[in-house]
C-alpha positions as CSV (number, residue, x, y, z in Angstrom):
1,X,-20.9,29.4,-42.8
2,X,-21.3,31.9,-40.5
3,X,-20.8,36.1,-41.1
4,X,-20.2,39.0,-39.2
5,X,-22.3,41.9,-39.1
6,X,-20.2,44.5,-39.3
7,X,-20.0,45.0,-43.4
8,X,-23.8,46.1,-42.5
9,X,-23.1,48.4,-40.3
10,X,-20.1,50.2,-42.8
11,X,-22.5,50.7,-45.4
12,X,-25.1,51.9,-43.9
13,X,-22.8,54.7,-42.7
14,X,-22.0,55.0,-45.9
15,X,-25.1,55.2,-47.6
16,X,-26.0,58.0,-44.4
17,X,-22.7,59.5,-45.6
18,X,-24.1,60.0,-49.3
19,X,-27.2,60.8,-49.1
20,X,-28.9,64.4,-50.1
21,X,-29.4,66.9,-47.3
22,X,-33.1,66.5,-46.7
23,X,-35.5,66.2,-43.6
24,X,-36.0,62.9,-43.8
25,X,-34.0,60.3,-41.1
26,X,-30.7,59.3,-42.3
27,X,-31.2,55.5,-41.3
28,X,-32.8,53.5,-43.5
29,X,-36.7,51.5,-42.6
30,X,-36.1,48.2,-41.1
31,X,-37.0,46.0,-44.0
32,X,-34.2,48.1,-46.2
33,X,-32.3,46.8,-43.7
34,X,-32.4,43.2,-43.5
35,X,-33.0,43.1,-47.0
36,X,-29.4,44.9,-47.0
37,X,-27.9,42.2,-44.6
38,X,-29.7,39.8,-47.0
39,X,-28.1,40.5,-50.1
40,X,-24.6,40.9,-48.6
41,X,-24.9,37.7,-46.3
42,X,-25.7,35.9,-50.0
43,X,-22.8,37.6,-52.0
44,X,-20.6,36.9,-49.6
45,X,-21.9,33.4,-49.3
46,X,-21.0,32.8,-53.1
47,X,-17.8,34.3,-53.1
48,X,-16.4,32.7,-49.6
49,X,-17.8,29.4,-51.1
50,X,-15.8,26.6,-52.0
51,X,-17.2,26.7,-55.6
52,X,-14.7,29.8,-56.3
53,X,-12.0,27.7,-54.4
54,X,-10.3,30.8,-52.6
55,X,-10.4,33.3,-55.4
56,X,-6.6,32.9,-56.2
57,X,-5.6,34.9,-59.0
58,X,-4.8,32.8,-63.1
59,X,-6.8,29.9,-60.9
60,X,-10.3,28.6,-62.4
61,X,-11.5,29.7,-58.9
62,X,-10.6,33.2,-59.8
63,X,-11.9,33.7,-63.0
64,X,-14.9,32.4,-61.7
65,X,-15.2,34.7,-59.4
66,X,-14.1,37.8,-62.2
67,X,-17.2,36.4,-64.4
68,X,-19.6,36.4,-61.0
69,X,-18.4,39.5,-60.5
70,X,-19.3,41.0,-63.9
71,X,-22.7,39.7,-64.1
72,X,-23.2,41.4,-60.8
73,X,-21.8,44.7,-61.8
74,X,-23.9,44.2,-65.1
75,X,-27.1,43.6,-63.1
76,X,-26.4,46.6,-60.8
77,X,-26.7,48.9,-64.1
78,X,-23.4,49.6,-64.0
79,X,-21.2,50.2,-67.4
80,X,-17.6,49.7,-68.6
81,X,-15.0,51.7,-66.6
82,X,-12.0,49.9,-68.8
83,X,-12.4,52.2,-71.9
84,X,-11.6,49.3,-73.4
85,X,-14.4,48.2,-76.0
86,X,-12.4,44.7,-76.9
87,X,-12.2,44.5,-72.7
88,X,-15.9,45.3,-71.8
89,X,-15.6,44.9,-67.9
90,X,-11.6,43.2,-67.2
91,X,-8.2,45.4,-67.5
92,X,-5.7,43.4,-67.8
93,X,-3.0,42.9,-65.2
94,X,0.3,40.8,-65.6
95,X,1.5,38.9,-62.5
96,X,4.7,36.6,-61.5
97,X,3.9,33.9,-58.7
98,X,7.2,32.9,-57.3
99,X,7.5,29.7,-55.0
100,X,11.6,29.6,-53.6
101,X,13.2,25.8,-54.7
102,X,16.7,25.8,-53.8
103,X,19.6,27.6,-52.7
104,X,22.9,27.3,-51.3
105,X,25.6,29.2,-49.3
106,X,29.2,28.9,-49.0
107,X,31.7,31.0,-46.9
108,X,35.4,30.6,-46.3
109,X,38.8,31.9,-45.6
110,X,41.7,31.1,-47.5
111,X,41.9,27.7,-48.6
112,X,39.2,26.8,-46.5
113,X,35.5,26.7,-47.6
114,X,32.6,25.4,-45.9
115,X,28.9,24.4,-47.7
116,X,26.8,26.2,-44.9
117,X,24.1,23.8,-44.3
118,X,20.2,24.4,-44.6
119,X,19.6,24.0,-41.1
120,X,21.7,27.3,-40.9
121,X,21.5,29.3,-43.6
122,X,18.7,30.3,-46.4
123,X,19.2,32.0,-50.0
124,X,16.3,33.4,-51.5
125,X,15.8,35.3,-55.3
126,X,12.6,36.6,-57.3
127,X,14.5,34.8,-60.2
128,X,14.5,31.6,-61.6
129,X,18.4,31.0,-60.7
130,X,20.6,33.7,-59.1
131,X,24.5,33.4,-58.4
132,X,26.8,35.8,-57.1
133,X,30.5,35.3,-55.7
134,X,32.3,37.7,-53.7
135,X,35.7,38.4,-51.9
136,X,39.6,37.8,-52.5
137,X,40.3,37.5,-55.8
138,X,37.2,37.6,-57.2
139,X,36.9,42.0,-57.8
140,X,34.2,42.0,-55.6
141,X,34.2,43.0,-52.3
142,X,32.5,41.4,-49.1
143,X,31.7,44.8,-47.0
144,X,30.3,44.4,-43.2
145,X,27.9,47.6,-42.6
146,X,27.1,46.8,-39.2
147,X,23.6,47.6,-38.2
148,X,23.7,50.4,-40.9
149,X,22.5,50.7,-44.4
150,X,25.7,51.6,-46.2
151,X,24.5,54.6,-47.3
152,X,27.4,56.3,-46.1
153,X,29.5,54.3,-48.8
154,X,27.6,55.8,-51.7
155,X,28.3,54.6,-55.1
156,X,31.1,52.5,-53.5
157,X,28.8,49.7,-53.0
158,X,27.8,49.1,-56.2
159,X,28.3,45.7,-56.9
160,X,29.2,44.6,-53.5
161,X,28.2,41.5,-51.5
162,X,27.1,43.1,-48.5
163,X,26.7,41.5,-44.5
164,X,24.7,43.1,-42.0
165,X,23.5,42.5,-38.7
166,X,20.0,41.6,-37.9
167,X,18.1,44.5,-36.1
168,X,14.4,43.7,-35.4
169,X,12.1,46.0,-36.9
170,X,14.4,48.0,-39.5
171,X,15.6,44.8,-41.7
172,X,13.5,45.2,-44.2
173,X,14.3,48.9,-45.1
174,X,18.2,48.3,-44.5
175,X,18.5,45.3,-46.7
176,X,15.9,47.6,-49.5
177,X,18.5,50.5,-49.3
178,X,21.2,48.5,-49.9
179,X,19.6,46.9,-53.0
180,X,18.9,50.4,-54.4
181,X,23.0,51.4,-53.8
182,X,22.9,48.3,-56.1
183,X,24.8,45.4,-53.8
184,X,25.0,42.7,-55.8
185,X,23.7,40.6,-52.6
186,X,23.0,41.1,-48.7
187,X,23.9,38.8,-46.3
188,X,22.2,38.9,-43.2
189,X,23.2,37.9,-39.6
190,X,20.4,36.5,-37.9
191,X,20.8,35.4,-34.0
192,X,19.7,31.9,-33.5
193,X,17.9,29.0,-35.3
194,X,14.2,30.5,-34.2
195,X,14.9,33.6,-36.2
196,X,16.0,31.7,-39.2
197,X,13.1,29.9,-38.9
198,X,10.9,33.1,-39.0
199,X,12.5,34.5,-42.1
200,X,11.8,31.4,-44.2
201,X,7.9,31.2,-42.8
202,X,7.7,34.3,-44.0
203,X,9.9,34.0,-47.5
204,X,9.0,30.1,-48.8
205,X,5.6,30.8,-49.0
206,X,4.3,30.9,-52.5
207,X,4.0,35.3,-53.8
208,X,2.4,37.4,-56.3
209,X,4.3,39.9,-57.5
210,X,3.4,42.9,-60.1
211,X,4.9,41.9,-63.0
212,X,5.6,46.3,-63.1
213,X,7.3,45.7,-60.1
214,X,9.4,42.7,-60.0
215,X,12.2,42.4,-57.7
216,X,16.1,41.1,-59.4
217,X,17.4,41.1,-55.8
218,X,19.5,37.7,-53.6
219,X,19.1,37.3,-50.0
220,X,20.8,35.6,-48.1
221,X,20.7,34.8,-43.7
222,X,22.6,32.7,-42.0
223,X,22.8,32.2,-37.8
224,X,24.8,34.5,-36.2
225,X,26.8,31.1,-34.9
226,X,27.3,29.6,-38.2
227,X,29.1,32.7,-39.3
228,X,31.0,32.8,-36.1
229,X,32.5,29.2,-36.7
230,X,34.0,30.3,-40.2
231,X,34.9,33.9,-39.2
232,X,36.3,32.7,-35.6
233,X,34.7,33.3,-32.8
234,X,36.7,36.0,-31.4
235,X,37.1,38.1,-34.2
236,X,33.3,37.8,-34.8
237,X,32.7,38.6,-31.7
238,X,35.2,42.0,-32.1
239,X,33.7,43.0,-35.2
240,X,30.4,43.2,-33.8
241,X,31.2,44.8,-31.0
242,X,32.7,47.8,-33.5
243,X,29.4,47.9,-35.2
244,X,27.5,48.3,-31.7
245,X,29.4,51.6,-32.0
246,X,27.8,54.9,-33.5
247,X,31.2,55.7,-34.9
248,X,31.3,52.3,-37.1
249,X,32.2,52.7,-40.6
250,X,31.8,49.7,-43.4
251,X,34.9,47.3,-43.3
252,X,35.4,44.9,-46.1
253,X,35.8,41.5,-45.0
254,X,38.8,39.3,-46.0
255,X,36.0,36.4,-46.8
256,X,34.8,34.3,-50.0
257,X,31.3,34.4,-50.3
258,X,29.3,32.0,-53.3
259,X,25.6,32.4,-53.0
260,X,23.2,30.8,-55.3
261,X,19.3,30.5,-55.2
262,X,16.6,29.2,-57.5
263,X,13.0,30.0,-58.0
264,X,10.0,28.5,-60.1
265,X,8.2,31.5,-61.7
266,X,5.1,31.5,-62.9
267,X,4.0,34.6,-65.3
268,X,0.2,35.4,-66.1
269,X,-2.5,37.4,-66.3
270,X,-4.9,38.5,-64.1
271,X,-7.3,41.1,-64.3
272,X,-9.0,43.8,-62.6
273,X,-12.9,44.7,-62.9
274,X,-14.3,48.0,-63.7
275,X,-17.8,49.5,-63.7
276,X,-19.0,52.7,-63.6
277,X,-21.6,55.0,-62.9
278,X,-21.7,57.7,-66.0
279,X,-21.9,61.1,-63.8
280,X,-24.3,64.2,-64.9
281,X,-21.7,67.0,-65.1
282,X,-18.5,65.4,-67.2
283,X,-15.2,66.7,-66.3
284,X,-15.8,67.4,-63.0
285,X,-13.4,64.5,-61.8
286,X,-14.5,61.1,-60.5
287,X,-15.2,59.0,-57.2
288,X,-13.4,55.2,-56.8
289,X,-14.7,52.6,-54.7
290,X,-11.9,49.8,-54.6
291,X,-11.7,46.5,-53.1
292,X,-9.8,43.8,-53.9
293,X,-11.3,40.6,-54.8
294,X,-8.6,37.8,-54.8
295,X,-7.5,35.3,-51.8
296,X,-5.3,33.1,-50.8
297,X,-6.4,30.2,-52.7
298,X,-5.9,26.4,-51.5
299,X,-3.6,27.4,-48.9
300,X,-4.2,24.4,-46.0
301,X,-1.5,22.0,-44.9
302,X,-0.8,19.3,-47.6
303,X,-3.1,16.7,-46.2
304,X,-5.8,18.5,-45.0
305,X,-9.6,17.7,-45.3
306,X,-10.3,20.9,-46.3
307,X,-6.9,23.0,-48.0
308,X,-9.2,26.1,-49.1
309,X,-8.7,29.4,-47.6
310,X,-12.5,30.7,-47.9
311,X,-11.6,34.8,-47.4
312,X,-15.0,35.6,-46.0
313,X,-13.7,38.6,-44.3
314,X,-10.7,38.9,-47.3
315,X,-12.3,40.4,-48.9
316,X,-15.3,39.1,-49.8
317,X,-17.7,41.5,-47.3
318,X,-15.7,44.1,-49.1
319,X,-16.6,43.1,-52.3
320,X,-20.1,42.5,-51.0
321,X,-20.5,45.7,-49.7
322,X,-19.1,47.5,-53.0
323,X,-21.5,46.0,-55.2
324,X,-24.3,46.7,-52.9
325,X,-23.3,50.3,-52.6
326,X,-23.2,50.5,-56.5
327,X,-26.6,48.9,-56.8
328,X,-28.3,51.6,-54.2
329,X,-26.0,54.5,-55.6
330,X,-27.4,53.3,-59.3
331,X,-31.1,52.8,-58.4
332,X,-31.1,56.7,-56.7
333,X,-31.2,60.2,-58.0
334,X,-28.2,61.0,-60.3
335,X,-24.8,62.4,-59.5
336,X,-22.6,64.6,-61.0
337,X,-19.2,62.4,-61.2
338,X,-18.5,59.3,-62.3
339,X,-18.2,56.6,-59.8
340,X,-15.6,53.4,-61.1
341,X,-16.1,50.4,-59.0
């Protein structure tokens, strides 16, 4: 396993960066310094090994790597930062992994409806089953907002099935401000096949989520072509043409929309790790040194020799580094904050 030499090179600089003002050179003697690079080369070593099996959080690879973690921080000097005395060195931290399963989109007009097939059209929801209907005879509307974000509709689109047009670079933030004007689900237009295939390289891989911060949200995308065959082409073609215009307003659309994803959730614990250095002068505030300690886990193709994703450089340097800093910042004169690792 091979390492770069950068993490050195940061804390060094930082060690320069805190130490006293005094007439001595800032850099440190040469065999400081490879015993430096020593140290972190073997931390990193451990926690990029395939022992701790890619540090993925509620994994036995990642509460490995929470108890190697502690020890360290215990030999370092270091104290509890939690507060906690039941919880010496871990605060607790409650996580959803979500991995899409399936999902299923169908549009029509009038009598007609059509099963949009997979090869055309993705559905995608945080939950473990999500279902929405929208359009004639249903009370809720199907409203086209163009390459906006419907904010001009306000309130009105509360509970809406909304269908906007792709736009590279501002998706994300159009389809989030819709959600918060509380659309029941967006819809969105993508151009081709390649794009499709982009959004669900990016959306069926397996997530961690905040348990604090969990989504309730349905996405849907389907090819701009797929639309256009239950639409009609030429009124497709007209209605996009109207939303090219700055003077668009939000139309709703005479169209049935039935949307419907799963998920499989998984809920559980994770933790983060806290040290501390006690400072001289209490109440003068404190210092943080963060770094996150988790990876991706076995995340190789099904198949593969090898399926662990190491995270040498994410983050274990960082975490090397951090514990390195804490074990110099320990073993020197005192200071007068606290420092939490």
């Amino acid at each position: 396993m091979r390492f770069s030499r950068g993490p050195v090179l940061i804390l060094l600089a930082l060690l320069a960066a805190c130490a006293p003002s005094s007439p001595r050179p800032a850099s440190l003697p040469p065999e400081d310094r490879a015993a430096i690079a020593a140290r972190l080369e073997a931390d990193i070593a451990v926690l990029a090994s395939d022992a701790m099996a890619g540090r993925r959080p509620g994994t036995p690879g990642g509460r490995d790597t929470s108890a190697w973690i502690e020890q360290r921080m215990g030999e370092a000097g270091l104290v509890s930062g939690t507060n906690d005395p039941g919880s010496y060195w871990r605060l607790p931290v409650d996580l959803l992994g979500i991995q899409p399963e399936t999902a299923a989109l169908v549009l029509g007009q009038g009598r007609r409806r059509v099963t949009v097939p997979a090869a055309d059209a993705a559905v995608y929801t945080p939950r473990r089953r999500a279902l929405a209907f929208g359009g004639p005879g249903t009370g809720v509307p199907v409203v086209f907002v163009g390459y906006g974000d419907g904010s001009v509709l306000g309130d009105a689109l509360a509970g809406a099935v909304a269908v906007m047009l792709a736009d590279q670079g501002r998706d994300t933030e159009r389809r989030n401000a819709l959600f918060r004007q509380r659309a029941t689900a967006v819809l969105t237009v993508v151009p081709d096949g390649e794009a499709l295939a982009a959004v669900r390289a990016a959306a069926e891989r397996p997530r961690l989520l905040l348990a604090s911060e969990e989504e309730d949200n349905l996405a849907a995308y389907i090819t701009d072509k797929a639309f256009a065959e239950v639409i009609g082409a030429r009124r497709w073609a007209a209605w996009k043409a109207e939303a090219a215009d700055r003077a668009f307003a939000p139309i709703e659309l005479n169209l049935a929309v039935s949307l419907e994803a799963t998920s499989d959730r998984r809920e559980f614990a994770s933790q983060n790790i806290i040290g501390m250095i006690p400072g001289s002068a209490p109440g003068t505030g404190a210092v943080l040194v963060l770094g996150h300690w988790d990876h991706l886990g076995e995340c190789g193709p099904a198949g593969a020799l090898d399926r662990i994703c190491n995270g040498a450089a994410d983050n274990a340097s960082g975490i090397a580094m951090m514990l390195e800093l804490a074990r110099r910042l320990k073993a020197g004169a005192p200071l007068g904050r606290d420092i939490y690792f």
